[in-house]
Backbone as a ProteinNet text record, in pm:
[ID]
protein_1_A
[PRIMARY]
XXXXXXXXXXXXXXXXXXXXXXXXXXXXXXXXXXXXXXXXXXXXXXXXXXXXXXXXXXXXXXXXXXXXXXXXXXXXXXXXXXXXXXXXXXXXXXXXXXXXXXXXXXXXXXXXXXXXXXXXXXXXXXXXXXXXXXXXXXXXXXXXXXXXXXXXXXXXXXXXXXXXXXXXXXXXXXXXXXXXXXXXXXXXXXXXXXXXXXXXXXXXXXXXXXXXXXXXXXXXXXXXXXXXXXXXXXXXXXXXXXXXXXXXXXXXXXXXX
[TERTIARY]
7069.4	6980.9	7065	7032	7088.7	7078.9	7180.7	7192.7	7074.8	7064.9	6988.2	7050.5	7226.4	7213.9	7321.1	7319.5	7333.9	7203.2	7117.8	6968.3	6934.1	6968.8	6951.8	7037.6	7181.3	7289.1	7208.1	7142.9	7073.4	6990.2	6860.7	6747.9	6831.7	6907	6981.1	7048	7103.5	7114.9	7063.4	6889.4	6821.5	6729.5	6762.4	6627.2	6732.6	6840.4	6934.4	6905.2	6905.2	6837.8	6724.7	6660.6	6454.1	6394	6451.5	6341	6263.8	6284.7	6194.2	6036.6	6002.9	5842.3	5836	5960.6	5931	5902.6	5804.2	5738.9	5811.7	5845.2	5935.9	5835.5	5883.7	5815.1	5921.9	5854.9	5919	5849.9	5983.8	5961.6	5959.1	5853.7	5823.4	5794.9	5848.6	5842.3	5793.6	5695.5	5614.7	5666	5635.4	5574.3	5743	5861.6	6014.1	6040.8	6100.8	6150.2	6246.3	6243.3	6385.2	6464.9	6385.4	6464.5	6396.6	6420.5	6280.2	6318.3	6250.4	6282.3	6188.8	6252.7	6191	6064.9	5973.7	5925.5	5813.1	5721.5	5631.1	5653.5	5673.3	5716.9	5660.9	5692.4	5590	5634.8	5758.1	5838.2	5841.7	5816.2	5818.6	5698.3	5600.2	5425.7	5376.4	5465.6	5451.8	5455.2	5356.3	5366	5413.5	5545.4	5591.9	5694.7	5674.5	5753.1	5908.4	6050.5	6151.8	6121.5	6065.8	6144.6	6051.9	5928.6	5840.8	5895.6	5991.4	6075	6153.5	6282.1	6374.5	6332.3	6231.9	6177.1	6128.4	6073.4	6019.1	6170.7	6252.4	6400.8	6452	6446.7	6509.2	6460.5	6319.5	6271.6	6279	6295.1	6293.5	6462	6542	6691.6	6673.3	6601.5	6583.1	6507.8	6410.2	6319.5	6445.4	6506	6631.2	6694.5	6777.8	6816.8	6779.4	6711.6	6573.4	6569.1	6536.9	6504.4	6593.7	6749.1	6839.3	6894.9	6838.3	6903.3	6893.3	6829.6	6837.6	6847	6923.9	6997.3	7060.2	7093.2	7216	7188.2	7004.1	6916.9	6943.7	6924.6	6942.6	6763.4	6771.1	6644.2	6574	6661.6	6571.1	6528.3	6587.8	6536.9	6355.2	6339	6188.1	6189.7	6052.5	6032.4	5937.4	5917.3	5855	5786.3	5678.9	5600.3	5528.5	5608.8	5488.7	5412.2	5277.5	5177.7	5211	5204	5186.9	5093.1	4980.9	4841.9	4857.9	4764.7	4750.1	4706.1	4624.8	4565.5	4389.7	4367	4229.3	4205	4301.1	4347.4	4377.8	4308.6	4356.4	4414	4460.2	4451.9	4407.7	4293.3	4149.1	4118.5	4177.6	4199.6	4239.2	4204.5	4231.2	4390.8	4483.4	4596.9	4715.6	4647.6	4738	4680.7	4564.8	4524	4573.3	4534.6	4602.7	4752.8	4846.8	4969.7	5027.4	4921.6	4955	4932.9	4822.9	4775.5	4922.4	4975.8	5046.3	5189.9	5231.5	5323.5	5317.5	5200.9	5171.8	5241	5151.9	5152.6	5307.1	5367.7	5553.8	5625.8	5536.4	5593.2	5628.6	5562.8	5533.7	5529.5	5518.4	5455.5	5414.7	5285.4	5221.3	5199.5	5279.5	5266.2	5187.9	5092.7	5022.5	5011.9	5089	5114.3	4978.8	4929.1	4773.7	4820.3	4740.5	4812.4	4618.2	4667.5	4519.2	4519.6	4430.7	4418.9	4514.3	4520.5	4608.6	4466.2	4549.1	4491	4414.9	4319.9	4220.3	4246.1	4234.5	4211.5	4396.9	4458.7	4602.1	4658	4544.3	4605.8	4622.1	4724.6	4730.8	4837.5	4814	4911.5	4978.6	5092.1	5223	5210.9	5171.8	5193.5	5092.8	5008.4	4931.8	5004.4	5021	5117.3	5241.3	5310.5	5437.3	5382.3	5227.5	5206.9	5127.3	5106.8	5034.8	5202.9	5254.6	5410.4	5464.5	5443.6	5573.9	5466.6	5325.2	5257.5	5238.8	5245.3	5249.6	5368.6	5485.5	5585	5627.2	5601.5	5597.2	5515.8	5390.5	5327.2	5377.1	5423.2	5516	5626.7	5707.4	5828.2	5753.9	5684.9	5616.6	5530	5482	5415.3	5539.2	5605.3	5741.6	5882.7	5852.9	5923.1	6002.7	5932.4	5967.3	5997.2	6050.7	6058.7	6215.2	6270.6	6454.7	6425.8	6523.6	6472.4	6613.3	6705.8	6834.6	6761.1	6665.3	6614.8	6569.9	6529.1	6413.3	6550.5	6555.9	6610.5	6551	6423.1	6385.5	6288.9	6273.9	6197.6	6130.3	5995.1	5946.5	5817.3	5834.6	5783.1	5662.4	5530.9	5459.5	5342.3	5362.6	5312.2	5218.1	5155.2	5074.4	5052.1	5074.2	5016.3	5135.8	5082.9	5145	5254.9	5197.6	5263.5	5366.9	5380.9	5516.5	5665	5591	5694.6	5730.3	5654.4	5637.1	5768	5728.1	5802.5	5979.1	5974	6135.2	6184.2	6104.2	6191.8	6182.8	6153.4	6177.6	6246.6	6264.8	6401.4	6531	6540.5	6618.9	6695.2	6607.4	6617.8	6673.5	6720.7	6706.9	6780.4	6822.8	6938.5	6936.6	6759.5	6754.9	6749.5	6761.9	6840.2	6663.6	6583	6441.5	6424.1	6330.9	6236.1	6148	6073.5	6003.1	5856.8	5758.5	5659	5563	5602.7	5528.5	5429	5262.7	5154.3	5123.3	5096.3	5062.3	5160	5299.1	5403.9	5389.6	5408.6	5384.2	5530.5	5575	5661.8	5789.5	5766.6	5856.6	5939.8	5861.4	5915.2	6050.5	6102.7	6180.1	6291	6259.2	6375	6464.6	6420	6505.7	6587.4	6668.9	6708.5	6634.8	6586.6	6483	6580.3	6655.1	6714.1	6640.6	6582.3	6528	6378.4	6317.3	6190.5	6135.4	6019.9	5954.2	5804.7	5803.6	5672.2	5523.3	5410.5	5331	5217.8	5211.7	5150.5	5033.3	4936.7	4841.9	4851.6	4846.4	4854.2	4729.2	4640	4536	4519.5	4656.1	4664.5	4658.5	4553.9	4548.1	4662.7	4709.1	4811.1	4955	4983.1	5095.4	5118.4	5205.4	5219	5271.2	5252.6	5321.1	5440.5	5473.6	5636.5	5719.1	5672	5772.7	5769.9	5697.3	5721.4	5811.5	5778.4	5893.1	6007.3	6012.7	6185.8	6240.4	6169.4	6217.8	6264.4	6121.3	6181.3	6316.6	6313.3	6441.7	6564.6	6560.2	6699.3	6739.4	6637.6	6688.9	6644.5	6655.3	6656	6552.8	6454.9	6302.4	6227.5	6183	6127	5976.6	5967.7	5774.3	5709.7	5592.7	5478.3	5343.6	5327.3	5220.2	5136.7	4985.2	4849.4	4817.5	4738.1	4697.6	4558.6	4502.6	4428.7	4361.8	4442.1	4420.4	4459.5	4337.5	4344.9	4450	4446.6	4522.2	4482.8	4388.5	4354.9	4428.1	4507.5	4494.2	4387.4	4282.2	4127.4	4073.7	4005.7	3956.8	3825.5	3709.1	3597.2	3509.3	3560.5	3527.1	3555.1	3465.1	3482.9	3587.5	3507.9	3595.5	3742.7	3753	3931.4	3987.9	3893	3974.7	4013.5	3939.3	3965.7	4072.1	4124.7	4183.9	4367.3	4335	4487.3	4516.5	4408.1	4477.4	4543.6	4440.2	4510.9	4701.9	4717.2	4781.5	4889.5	4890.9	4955.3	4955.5	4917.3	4936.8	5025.4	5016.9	5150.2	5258.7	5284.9	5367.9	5464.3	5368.4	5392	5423.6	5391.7	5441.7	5547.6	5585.7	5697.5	5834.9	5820.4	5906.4	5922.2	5790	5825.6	5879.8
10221	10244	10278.4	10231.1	10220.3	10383.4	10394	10547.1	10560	10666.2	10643	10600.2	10682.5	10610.3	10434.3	10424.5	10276.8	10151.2	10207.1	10126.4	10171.9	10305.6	10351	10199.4	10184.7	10127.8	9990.5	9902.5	9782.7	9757.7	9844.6	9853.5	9848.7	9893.2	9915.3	9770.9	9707.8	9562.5	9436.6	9455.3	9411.6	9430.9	9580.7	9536.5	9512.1	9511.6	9442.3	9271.8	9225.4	9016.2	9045.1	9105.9	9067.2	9135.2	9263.9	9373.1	9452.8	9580.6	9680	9737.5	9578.3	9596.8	9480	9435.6	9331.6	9385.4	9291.7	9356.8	9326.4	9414.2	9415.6	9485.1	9462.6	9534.4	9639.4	9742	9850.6	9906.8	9949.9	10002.2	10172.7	10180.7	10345.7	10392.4	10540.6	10608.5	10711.5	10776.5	10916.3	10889.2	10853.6	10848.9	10817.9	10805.2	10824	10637.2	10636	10492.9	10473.3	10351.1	10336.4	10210	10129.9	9963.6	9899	9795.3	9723	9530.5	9491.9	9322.3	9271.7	9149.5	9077.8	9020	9009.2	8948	9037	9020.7	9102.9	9042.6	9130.1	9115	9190.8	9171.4	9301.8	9426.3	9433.1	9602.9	9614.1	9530.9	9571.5	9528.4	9598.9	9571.9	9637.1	9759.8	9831	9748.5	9716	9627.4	9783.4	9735.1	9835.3	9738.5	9783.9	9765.1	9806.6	9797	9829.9	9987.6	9995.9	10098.6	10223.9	10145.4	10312.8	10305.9	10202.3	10224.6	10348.1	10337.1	10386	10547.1	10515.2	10713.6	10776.5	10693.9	10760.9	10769.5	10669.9	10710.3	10845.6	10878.7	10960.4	11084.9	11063.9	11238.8	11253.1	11130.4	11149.7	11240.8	11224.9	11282.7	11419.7	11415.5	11556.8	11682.3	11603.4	11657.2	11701.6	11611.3	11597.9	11733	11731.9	11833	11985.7	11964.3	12106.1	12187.2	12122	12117.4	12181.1	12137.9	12224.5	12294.3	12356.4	12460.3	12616.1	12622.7	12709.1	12682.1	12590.6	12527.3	12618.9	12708.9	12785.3	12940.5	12962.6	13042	13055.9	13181.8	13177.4	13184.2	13035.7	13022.4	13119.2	13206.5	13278.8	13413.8	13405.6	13512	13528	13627.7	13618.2	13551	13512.6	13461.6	13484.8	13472.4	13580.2	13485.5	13464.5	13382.3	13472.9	13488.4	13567.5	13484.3	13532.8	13458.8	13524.8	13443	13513.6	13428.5	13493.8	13414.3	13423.5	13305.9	13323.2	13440.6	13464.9	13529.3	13551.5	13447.6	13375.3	13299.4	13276.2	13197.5	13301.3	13309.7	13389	13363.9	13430.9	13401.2	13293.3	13341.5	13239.1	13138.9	13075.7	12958.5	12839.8	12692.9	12601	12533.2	12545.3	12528.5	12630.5	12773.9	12908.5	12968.5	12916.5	12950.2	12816.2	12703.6	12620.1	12622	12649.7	12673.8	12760.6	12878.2	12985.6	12975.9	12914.5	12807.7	12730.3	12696.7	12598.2	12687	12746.9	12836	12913.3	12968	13092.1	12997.8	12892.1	12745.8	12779.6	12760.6	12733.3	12861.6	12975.9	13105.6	13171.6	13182.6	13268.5	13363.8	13494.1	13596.6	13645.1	13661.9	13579.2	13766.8	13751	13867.5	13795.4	13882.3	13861.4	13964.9	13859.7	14026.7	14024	14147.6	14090.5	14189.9	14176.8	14189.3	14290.4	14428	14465.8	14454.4	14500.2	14521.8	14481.9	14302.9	14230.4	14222.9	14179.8	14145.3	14000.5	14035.8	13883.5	13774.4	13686.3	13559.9	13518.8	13535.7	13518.8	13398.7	13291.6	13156.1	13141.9	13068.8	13035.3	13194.2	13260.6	13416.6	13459.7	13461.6	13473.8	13612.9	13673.3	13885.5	13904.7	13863.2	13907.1	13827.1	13709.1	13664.4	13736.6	13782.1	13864.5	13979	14028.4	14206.6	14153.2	14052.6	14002.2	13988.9	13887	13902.2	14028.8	14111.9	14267.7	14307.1	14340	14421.7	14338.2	14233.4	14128.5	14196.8	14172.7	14127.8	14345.7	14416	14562.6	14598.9	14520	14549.1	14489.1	14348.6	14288.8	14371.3	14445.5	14529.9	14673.5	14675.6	14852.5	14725.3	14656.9	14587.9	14528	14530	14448.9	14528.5	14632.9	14752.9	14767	14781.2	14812.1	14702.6	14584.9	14474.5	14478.1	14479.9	14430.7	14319.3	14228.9	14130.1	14030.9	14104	14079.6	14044.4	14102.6	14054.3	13937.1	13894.7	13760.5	13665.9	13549.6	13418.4	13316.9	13348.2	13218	13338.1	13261.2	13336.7	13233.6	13225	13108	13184.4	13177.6	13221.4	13097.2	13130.7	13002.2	13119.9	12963.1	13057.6	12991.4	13052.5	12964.4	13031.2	12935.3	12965.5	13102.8	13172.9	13273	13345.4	13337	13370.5	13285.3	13145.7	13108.7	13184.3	13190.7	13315.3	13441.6	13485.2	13593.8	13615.3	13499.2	13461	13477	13363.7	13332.9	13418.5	13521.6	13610.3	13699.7	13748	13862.8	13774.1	13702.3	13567.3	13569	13545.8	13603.7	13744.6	13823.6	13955.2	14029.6	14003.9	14067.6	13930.9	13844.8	13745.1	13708.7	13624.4	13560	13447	13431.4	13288.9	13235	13159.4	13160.7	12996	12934.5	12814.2	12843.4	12766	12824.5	12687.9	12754.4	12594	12659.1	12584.2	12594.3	12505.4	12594.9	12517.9	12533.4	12423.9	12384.2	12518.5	12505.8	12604.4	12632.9	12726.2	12775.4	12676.3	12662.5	12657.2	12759.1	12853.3	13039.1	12999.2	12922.2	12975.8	12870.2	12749.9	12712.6	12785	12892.5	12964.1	13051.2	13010.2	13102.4	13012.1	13044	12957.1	12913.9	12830.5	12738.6	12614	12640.5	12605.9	12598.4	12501.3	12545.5	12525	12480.9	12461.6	12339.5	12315.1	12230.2	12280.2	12128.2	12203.3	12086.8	12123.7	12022.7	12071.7	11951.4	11981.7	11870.6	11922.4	11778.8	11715.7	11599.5	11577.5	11593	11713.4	11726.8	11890	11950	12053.2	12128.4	12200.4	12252.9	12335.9	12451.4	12565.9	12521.7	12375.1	12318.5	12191	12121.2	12015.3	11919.6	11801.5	11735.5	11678.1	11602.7	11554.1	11670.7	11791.3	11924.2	11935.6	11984.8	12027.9	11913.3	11785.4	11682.6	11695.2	11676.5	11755.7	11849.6	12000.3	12146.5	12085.8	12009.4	12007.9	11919.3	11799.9	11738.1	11807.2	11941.3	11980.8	12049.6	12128.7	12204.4	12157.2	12021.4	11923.2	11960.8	12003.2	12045.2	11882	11881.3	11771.6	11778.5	11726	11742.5	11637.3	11677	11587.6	11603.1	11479.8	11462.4	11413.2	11481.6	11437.5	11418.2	11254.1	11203.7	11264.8	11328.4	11345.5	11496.6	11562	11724.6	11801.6	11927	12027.6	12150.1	12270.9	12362.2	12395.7	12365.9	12424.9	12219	12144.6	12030.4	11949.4	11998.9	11893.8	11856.3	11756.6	11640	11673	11738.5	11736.1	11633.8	11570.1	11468.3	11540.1	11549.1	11637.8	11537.4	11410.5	11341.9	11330	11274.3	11311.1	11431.5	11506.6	11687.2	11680.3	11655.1	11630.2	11594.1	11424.4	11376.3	11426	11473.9	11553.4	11642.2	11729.1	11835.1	11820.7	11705.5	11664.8	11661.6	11534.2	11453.8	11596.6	11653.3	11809.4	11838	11897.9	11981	11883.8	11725.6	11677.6	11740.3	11704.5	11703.2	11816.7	11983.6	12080.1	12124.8	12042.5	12079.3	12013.9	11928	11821.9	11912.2	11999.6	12097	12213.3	12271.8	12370.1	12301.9
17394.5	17280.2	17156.4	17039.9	16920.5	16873.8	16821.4	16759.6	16604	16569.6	16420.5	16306	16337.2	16230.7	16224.4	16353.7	16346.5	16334.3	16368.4	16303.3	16153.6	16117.5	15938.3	15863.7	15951.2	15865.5	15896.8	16012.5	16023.1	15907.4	15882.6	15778	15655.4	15611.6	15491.4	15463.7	15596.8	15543.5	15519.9	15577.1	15592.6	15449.8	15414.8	15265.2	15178	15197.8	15106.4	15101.9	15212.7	15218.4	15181.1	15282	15253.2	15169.3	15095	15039.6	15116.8	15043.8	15097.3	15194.1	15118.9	15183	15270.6	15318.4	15458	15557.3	15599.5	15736.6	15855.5	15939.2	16085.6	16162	16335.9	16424.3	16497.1	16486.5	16554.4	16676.7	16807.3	16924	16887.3	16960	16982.1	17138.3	17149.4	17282.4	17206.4	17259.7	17211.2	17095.3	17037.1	16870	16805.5	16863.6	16838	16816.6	16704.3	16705.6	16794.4	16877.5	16952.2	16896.4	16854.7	16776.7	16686.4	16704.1	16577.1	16586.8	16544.7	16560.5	16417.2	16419.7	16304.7	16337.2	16465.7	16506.9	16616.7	16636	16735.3	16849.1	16935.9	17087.9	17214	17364.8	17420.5	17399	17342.2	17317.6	17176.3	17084.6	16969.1	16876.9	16904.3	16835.9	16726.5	16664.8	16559.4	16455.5	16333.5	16250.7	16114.1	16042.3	15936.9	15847	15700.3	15594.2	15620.9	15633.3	15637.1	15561.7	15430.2	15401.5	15413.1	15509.8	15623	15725.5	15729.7	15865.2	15873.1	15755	15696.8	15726	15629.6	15594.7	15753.3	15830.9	15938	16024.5	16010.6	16100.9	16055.8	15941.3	15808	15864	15883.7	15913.7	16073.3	16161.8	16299.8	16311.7	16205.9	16248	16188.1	16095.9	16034.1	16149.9	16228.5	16292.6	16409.3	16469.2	16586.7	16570.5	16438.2	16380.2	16379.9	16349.7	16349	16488.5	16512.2	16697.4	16784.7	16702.8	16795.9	16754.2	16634.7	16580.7	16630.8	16775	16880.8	16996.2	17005.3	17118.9	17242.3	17165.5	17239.5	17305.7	17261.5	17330.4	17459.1	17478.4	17624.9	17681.4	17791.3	17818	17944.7	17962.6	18056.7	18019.3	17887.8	17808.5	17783.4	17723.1	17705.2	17569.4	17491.5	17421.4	17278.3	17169.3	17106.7	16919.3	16964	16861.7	16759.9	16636.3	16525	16427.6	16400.8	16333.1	16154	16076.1	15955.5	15914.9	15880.8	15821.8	15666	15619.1	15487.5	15416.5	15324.1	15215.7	15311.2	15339.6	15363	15481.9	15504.4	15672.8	15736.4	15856.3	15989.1	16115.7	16147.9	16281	16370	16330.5	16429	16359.5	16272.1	16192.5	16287.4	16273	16353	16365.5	16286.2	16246.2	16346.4	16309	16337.9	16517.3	16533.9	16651.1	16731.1	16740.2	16826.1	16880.4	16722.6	16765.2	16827.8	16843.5	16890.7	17012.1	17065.2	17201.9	17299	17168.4	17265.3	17261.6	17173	17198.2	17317.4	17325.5	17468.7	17585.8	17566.9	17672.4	17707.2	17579	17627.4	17684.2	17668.8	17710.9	17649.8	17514.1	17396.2	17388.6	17404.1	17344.4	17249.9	17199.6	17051.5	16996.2	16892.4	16831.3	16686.4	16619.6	16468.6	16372.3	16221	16173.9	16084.4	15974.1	15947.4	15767.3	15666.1	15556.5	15526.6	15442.6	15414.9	15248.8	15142.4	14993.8	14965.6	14956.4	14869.4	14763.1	14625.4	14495.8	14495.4	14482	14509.6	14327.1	14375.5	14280.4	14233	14328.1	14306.7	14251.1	14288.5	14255.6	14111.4	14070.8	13908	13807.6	13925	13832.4	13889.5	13821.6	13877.7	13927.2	13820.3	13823.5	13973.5	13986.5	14115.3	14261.7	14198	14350.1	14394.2	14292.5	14322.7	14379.1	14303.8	14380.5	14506.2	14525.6	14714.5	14784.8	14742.6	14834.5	14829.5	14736	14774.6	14879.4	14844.9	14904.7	15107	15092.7	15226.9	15310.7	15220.9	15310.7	15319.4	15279.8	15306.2	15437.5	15409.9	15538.5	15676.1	15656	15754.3	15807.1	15752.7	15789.7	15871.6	15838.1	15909.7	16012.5	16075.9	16167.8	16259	16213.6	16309.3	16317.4	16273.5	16309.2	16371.2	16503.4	16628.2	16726.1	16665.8	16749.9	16775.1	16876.1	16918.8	16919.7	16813.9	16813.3	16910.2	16895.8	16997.5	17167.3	17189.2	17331.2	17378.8	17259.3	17277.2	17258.3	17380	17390.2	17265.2	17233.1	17123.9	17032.6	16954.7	16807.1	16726.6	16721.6	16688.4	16557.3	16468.4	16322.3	16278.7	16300.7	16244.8	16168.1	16054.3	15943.7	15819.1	15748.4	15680.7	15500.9	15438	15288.6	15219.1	15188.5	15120.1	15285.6	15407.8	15512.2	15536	15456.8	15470.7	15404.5	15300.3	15169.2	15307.8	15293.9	15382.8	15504.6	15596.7	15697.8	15660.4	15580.3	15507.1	15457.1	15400.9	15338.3	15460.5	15509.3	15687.5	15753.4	15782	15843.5	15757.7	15620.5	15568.1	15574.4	15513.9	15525.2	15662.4	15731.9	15871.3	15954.1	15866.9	15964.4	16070.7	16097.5	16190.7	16186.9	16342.1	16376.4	16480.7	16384.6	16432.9	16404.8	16489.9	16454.6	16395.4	16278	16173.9	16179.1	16174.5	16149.1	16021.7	15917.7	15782.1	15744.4	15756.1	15753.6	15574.8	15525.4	15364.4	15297.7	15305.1	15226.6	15063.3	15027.3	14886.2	14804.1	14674.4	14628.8	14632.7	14626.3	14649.7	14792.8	14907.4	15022.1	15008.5	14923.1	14936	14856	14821	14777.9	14865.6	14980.3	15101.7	15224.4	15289.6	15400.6	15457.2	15508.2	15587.5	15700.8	15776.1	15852.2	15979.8	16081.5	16187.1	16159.6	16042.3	15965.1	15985	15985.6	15958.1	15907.2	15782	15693.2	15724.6	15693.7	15669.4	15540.3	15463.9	15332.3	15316.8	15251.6	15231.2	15066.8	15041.4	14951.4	14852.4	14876.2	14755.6	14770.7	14779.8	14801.2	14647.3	14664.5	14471.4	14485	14585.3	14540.8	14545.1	14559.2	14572.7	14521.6	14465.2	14392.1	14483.5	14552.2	14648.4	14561.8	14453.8	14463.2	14458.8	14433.5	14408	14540.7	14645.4	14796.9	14864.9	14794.9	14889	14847.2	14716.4	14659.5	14717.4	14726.2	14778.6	14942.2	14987.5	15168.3	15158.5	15071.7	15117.5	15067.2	14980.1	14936.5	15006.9	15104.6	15191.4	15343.9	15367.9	15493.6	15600.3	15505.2	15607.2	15635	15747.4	15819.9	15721.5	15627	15586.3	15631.4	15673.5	15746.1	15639.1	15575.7	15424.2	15519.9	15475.9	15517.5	15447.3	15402	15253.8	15253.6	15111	15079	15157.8	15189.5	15245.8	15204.9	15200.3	15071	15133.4	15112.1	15172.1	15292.1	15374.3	15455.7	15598.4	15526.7	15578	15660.7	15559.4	15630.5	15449.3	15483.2	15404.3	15390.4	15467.5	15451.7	15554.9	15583.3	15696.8	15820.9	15858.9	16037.2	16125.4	16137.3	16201.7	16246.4	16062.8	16013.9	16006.8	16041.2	16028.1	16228.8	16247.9	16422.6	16397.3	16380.9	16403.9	16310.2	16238.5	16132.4	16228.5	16287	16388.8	16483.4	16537.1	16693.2	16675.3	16538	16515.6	16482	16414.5	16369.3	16497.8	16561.7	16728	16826.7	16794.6	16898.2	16805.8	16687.5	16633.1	16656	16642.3	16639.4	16817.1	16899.6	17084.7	17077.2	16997.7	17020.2	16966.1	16874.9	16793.8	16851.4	16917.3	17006.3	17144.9
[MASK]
+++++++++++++++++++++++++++++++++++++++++++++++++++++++++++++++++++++++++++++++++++++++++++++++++++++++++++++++++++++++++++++++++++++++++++++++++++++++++++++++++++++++++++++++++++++++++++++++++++++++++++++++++++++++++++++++++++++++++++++++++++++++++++++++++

């Protein structure tokens, strides 16, 4: 099987003859490119443009990457999953509760941190978002206190909205070495190490600008996963399609844990 980036260097010579938006067929295993052909075949039925080829190879190495950036865990250690909820998102939210589902699943131990008298109507002002993050991430440090965090073999941080800020900066702060899953991320949280991250954003997200979140993830080599037309909460309003973004988010997110 072809390495990535010896099929990156194939596509690259290929939209160099045909252009960008030639259509090729690509082989997939659980959702992972393995080759591609000019031609539809019984192993290669994926109908794609070279350069959604490109980008989906692009984030499959980023994702690769990510993944083993706690490689070296010791797996018989115990294990230790914290929730940081939004503003407005909880817990029991469909995003933060599933993952927390499948984390347990992996042998989690699901700790949740919970935030009280933050300043309401934060969006759009800077001065009240800064007094929700001091006042957040204060309450985060007296809630996680008492955690050795030297015990736990893995450390898995999933987090949402203003709880992404949150997260990164107590990961920062305190020099851990954690897997991180960032549900619809603020702009702020790319101001911190994010190593070990992966984000997902919708593209009709009012508290976030999508070409700025794709910039921030690619400068600091975060895997982002765009849901077209999903607000902050990554649902559309369509029940259906809100089913179906989650599902599609929850492989994504077992595949990382």
């Amino acid at each position: 099987m072809k390495s990535y980036e010896e099929l990156l260097s194939d596509i690259e010579e290929d939209m160099e003859l045909m252009g960008s938006s030639h259509i090729v067929y690509s082989m997939e295993e659980d959702d992972i490119v393995t080759d591609y052909d000019y031609l539809p075949s019984d192993s290669c039925t994926i109908s794609i443009t070279l350069k959604e080829l490109q980008e989906k190879l692009q984030l499959q190495m980023l994702y690769t990457k990510v993944s083993s950036h706690t490689a070296g865990a010791d797996k018989n250690a115990p294990k230790l999953a914290v929730v940081f909820p939004g503003i407005r998102y909880t817990a029991d939210k469909p995003l933060l509760y599933y993952t927390s589902r499948l984390a347990s699943k992996h042998g989690y131990k699901i700790r949740t941190v919970s935030y009280d008298n933050l300043p309401e109507n934060v969006k759009g002002d800077p001065e009240k978002m800064k007094q929700a993050f001091d006042l957040a991430l204060e309450q985060t440090e007296r809630s996680l206190n008492n955690i050795d965090w030297n015990s736990y073999g893995s450390v898995l941080f999933i987090s949402k909205s203003i709880g992404t800020v949150i997260s990164s900066a107590y990961a920062s702060r305190h020099d851990l070495t954690v897997k991180s899953i960032l549900f619809t991320p603020l702009a702020e949280t790319f101001s911190f190490p994010l190593a070990g991250s992966i984000a997902f954003h919708g593209t009709a997200d009012p508290w976030a600008e999508t070409d700025s979140i794709r910039e921030l993830a690619a400068q600091k080599d975060v895997p982002l996963f765009l849901t077209q037309n999903a607000n902050h909460s990554l649902e559309t309003g369509d029940v259906l399609t809100d089913i179906f973004i989650l599902k599609t988010t929850m492989e994504r997110v077992q595949r990382f844990i």
